[in-house]
Every structure is written in structure tokens, then in C-alpha cells.
C-alpha positions as CSV (number, residue, x, y, z in Angstrom):
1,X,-19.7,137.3,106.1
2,X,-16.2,137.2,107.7
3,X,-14.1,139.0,105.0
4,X,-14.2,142.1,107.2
5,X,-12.0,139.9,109.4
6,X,-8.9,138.8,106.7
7,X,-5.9,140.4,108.9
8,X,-6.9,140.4,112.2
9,X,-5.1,139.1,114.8
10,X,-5.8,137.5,118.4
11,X,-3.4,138.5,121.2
12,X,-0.5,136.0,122.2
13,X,-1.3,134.0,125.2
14,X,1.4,132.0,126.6
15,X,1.1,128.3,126.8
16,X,3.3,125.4,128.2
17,X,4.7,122.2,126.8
18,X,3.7,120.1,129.9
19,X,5.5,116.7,130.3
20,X,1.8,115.3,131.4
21,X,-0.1,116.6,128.8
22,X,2.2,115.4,126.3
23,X,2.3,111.8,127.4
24,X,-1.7,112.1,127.4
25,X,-1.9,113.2,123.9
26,X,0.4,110.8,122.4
27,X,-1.8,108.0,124.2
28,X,-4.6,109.9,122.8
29,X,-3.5,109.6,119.2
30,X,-1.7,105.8,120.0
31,X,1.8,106.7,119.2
32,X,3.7,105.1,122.0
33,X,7.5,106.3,121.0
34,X,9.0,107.0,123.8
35,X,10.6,110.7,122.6
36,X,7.5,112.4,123.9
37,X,7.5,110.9,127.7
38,X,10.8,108.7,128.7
39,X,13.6,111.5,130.0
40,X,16.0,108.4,129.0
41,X,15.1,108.4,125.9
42,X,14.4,112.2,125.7
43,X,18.4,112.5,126.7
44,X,19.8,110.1,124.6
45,X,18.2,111.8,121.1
46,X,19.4,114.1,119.1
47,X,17.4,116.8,120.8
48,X,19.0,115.6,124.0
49,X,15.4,116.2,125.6
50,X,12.0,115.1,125.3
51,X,9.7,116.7,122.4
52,X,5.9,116.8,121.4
53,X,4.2,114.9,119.0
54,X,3.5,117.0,115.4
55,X,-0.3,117.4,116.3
56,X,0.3,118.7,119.7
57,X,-0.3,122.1,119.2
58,X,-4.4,121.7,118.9
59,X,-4.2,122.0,122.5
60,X,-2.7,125.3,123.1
61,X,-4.6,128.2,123.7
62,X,-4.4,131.2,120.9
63,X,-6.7,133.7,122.2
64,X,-9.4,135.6,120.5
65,X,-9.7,137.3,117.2
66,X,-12.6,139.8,118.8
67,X,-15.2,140.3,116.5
68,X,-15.0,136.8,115.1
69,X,-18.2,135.0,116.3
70,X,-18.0,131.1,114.9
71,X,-20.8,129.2,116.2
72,X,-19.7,125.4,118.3
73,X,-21.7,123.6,116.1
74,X,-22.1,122.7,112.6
75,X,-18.8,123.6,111.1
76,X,-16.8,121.3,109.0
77,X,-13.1,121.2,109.7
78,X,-11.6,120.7,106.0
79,X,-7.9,120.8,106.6
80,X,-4.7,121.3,108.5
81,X,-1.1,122.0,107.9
82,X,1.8,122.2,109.8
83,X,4.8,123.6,109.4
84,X,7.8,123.9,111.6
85,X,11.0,125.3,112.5
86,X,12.5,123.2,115.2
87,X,10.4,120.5,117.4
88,X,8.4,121.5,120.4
89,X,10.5,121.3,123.8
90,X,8.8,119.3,126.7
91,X,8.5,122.0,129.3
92,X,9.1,125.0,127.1
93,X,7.1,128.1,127.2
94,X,5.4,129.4,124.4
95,X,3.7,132.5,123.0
96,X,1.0,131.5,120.8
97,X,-2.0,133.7,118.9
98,X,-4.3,133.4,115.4
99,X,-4.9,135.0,112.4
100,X,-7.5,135.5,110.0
101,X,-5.4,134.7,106.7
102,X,-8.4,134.5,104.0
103,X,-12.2,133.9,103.4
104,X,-13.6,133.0,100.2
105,X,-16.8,130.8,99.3
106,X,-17.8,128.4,96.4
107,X,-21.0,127.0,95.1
108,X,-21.9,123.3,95.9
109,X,-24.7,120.7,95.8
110,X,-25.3,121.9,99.7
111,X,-25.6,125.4,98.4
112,X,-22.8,128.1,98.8
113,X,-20.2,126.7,101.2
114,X,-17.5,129.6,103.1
115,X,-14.2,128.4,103.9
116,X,-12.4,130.3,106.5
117,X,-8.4,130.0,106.7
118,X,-6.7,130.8,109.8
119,X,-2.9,130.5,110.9
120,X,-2.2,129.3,114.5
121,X,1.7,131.0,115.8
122,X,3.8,129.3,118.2
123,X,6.7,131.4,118.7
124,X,9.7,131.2,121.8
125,X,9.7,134.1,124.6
126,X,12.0,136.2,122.0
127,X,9.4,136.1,119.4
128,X,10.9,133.7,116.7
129,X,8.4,131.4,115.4
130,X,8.3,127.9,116.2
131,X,5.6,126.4,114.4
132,X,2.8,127.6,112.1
133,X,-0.6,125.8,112.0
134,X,-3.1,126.4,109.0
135,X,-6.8,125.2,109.2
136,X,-9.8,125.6,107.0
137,X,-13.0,125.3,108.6
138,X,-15.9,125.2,105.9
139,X,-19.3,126.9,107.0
140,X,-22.2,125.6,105.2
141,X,-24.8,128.0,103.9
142,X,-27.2,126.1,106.8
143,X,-25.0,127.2,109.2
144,X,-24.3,130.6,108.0
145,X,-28.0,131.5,107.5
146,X,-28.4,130.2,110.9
147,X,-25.9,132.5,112.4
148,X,-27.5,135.7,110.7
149,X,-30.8,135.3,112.6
């Protein structure tokens, strides 16, 4: 069902690492350390500037892979990865996008399940990557018969 799609790519689509954002999603998550919103602190580190929590890249915005239609509901978010370079930079621009990486499915007591992986790119203006971001989603059979109608 969406094996047709391992390879494809979304087009980049440039985000910010915005100072208000950031404070609001470390309150979000309850990590109050000061790295991701006091400038003081920020300067004083070893990055000599504020950075984003690990997590913070679910927010950005990594465009469409066309042709892949996954519906809003019903789909099981099974894990996540992270991997990075260097931290994120409070007010840095970013270019990020997605790829389809692999599809396979397996049997289960709920029928045959799908699991989807797809790699999220962060990368800096001159293309060197930042941070990679791997998620499987898991797409029940429900949902997938569901989808076909």
C-alpha cells in the first residue's frame, strides 16, 4: 500500500528556531533549564547562546511527500529517534523536508499491521545536516481497509 512511496522526498521548507516557541515547548514538556530561554544563561554555556530542547523539532514544518495520503486518524505512532550533529540554535534558520525510508507489514492479533518509516532533515542554509528524525507510524489493517474505500 505505500511501498510505491520508499524514496520519495518532500520539498525543503524553511523553518525558524523562534526564542518564543522554544520557551513554550519546554514548558510544554516541563523541562524548566534555563539553556532553552535565559540569554544569560544562553551566553554563559558552552554554546555561548541559547539552544532547543531534543524534541523540538516535531514542530517544524517538512512539507509534503505528494502522493502520500495518511489519514488524521487512527494511526499508531510506534517510535522516534533522534540523531544530531550539533544542537539547534535559538533563532536559526533551517531547511527541513521528509523521506519515505521503508514500508513493510507483519501479522498480529489485530490482523496485518503496516509500519511506515520516515526520516525528518533539518539541515543549515548551506545544506549540511543538522539533525535527523526517524518515526514509525503503524497502520492497522482497520485503518488501512478504511483508507481503500
Amino acid at each position: 500500500m505505500f511501498a510505491e512511496h520508499i524514496g520519495k522526498c518532500s520539498n525543503k521548507v524553511k523553518n525558524v528556531v523562534e526564542r518564543g516557541a522554544v520557551k513554550k515547548f519546554a514548558e510544554a514538556i516541563g523541562d524548566p533549564h534555563p539553556i532553552y530561554w535565559d540569554e544569560e544563561t544562553g551566553k554563559k554555556s558552552r554554546y555561548q547562546r541559547n539552544i532547543a530542547p531534543p524534541t523540538f523539532p516535531r514542530v517544524f514544518d517538512y512539507g509534503v511527500i505528494e502522493g502520500l495520503k495518511l489519514p488524521s486518524k487512527g494511526l499508531i505512532h510506534g517510535e522516534q529517534r533522534f540523531h544530531y550533529e550539533r544542537p539547534l540554535f535559538v533563532g536559526e534558520e533551517l531547511y527541513c523536508y521528509a523521506k519515505v525510508e521503508d514500508y513493510y507489514e507483519k501479522k498480529s492479533s489485530m490482523g496485518e499491521l503496516g509500519f511506515l518509516v520516515i526520516t525528518n532533515y533539518g539541515e543549515d542554509p548551506s545544506g549540511n545536516v543538522i539533525f535527523t528524525s526517524t518515526s514509525t507510524i503503524i497502520i492497522t489493517e482497520a485503518v488501512r481497509k478504511a483508507m481503500v474505500v
